[in-house]
N, C-alpha and C positions, 0 to 999 in steps of 0.2 A: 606479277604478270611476266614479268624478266624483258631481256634484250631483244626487238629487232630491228633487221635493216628496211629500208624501203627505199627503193629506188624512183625519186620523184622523175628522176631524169637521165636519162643514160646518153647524149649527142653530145655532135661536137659544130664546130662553126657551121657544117650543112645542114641546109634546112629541111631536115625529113619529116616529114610530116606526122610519122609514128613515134618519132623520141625527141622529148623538150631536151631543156635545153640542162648540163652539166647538174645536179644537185643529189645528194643523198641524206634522208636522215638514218640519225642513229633513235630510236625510240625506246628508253629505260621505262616502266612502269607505265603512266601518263608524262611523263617528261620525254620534250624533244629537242634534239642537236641537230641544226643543219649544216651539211658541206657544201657550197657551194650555193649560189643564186643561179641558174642560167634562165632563159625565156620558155615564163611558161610555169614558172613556182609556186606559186598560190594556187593557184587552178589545179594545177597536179597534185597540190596538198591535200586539197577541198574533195577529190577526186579519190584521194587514199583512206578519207576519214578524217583528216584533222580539222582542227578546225584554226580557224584566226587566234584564235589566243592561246593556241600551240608554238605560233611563230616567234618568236622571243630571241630565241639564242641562235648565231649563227659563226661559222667558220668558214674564210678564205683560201682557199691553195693558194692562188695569185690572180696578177688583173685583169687575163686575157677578158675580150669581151662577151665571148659564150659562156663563161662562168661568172660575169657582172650585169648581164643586160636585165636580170631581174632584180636589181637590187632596189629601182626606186618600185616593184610590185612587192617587193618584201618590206619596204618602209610602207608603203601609204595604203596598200591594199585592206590588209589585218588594221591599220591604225584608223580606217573606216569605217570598218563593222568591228570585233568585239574583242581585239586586244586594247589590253588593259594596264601594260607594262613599256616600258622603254625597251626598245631592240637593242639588246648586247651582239655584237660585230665583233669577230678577232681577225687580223688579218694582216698583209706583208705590208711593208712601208710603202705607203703612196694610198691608202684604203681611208685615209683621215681626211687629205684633199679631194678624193670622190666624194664622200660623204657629205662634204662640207660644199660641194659642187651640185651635186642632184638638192640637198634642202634648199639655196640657193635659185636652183631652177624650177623650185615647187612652190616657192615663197607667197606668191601667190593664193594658189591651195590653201596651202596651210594658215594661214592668214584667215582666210574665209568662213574656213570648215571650224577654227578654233574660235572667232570671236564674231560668229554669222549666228543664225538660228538654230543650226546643224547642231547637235547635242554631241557634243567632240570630248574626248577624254584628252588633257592635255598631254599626260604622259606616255601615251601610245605614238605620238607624233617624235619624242627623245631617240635619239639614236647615240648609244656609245659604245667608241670606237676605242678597242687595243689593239694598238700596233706590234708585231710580232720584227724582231730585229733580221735583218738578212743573216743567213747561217745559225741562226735560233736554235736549241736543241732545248728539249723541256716541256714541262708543263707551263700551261696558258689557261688551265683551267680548271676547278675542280669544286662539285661538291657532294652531298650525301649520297648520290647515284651514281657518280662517272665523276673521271680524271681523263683529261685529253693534254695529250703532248705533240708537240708542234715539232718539227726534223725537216730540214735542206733538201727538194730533191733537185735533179737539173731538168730546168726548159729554158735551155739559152740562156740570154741574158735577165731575164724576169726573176724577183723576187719568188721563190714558189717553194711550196710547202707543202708536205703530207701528215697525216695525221693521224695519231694512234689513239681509240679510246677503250678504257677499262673501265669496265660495270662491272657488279655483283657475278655477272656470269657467262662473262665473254670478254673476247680480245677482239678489237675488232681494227684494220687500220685499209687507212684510203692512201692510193698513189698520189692522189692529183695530176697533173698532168708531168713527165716524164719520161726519163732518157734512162737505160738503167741504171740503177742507184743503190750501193752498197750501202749506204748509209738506212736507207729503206730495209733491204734485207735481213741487217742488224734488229731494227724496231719491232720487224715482225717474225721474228722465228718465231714458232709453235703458235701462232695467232690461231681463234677460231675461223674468223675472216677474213681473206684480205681483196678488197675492191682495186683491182689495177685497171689503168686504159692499154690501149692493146692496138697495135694496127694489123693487119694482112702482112704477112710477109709473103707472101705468095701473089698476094694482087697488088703490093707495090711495084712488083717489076714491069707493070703494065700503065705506070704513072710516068708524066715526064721526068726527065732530068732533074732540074729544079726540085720539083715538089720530091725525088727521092732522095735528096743529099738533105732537103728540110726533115722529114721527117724522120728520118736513119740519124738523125743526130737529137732531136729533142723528145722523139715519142720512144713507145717500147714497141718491140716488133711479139709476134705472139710465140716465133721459137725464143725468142731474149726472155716474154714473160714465161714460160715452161721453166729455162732455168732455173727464175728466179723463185719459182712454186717449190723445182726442185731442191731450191737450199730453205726454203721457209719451214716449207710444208703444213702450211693450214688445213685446219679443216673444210675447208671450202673457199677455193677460188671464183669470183666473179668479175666478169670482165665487163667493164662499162668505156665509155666514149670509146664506142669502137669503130675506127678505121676500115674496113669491112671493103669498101667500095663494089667491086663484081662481084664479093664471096657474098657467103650467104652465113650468118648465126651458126648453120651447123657445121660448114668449111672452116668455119676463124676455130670453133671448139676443135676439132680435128687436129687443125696446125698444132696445136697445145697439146693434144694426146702423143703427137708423133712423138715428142719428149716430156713431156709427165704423165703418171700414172693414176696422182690425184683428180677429188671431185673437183671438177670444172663447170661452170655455166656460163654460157651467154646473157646476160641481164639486158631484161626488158623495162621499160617506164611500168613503175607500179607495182614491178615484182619485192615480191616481200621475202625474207630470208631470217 
């Protein structure tokens, strides 16, 4: 059946009502990779076709909380209905104290559901956690379908990570959230996808002060990501947590046309690739 992407969720800390909250899978055959948790995960799974005992494997960029606020709907949601397996988590250092913080605040729950009436599978309630080391470069994962490697990108001071994986019949890698990153660059020459976040440069200059000294230092701007297309050069660019604010989906692709020539798209929740 081979590689695709599916975009559970393309937002960012605002609350849009059209785009959950940060997550992408990678989908090899019936086997699924998730990047990211954000709000809104299972539902958006349930919504693409998957099902609960799809959810198994997941990867972190890092801890912001629009890329974490789904993490106790990706523990207990599937460990309700019909996964059947322990959650594998890989993630930046600090992902083992959340872990161990949400079971903790669920205890309860889980308690009930596991020794109640409730016909509970014990092992869908396990969650184990690999911690990925700060400046990490490598593989964190691999088997008969996909090899994922883990790379440094910059958001400030947070532990943060992007992620390259190899299937049978694609390249595929994720920014994560990011400032631009040569190290990034390097991972993905000739990829067949690469998923970047992306803000306006053009409607940042209509944000305060503040909020443009923040993001001109930790995100990419969409002429910073054209460059970075221009040295990749993928076969398809798609732009997720998009900063957009007054533009519009076809304004931010535009910014991107002014300096690359490659396919670009604006990614929607749900779009498949």
């Amino acid at each position: 059946m081979g590689t695709k992407v599916i975009l559970l969720g393309t937002g960012t800390p605002n609350p849009e009502p059209d785009r959950s909250g940060p997550s992408v899978v990678i989908m090899v055959d019936e086997e699924v990779y998730i990047v990211d948790f954000g709000p809104g995960i299972v539902r958006r799974a349930i919504e693409a076709g998957l099902t609960s005992a799809h959810l198994k494997r997941a990867y972190l960029t890092h801890l912001h909380s629009d890329h974490t606020v789904g993490y106790p709907d990706l523990i207990f949601t599937p460990a309700v209905t019909d996964r059947n397996a322990p959650l594998e988590v890989y993630g930046p250092t600090g992902i083992e104290a959340m872990t161990n913080h949400i079971l903790e605040a669920y205890k309860e729950d889980i308690r009930e559901r596991t020794t109640g009436l409730e016909p509970a599978n014990q092992n869908s309630y396990i969650v184990r956690v690999h911690e990925i080391q700060s400046n990490f470069t490598g593989t964190i994962y691999s088997d008969d379908l996909v090899s994922v490697e883990a790379f440094p990108v910059d958001h400030g001071n947070l532990s943060c990570f992007g992620f390259k994986f190899k299937t049978p019949d694609k390249i595929i890698v994720v920014s994560g959230d990011t400032a631009p990153s040569d190290t990034l660059v390097e991972m993905a020459r000739g990829c067949d996808i690469l998923i970047h976040e992306v803000y306006s440069a053009k409607a940042l200059q209509l944000r305060p002060t503040e909020w443009k000294r923040y993001h001109s230092s930790v995100h990419t701007s969409s002429y910073e990501v054209a460059e970075i297309a221009s040295k990749v050069r993928p076969k398809l660019l798609v732009l997720y947590h998009q900063l957009s604010w007054t533009s519009t989906d076809e304004e931010l692709v535009n910014e991107i046309r002014e300096r690359y020539d490659g396919e670009v798209v604006s990614g929607n929740d749900l779009d498949v690739f």
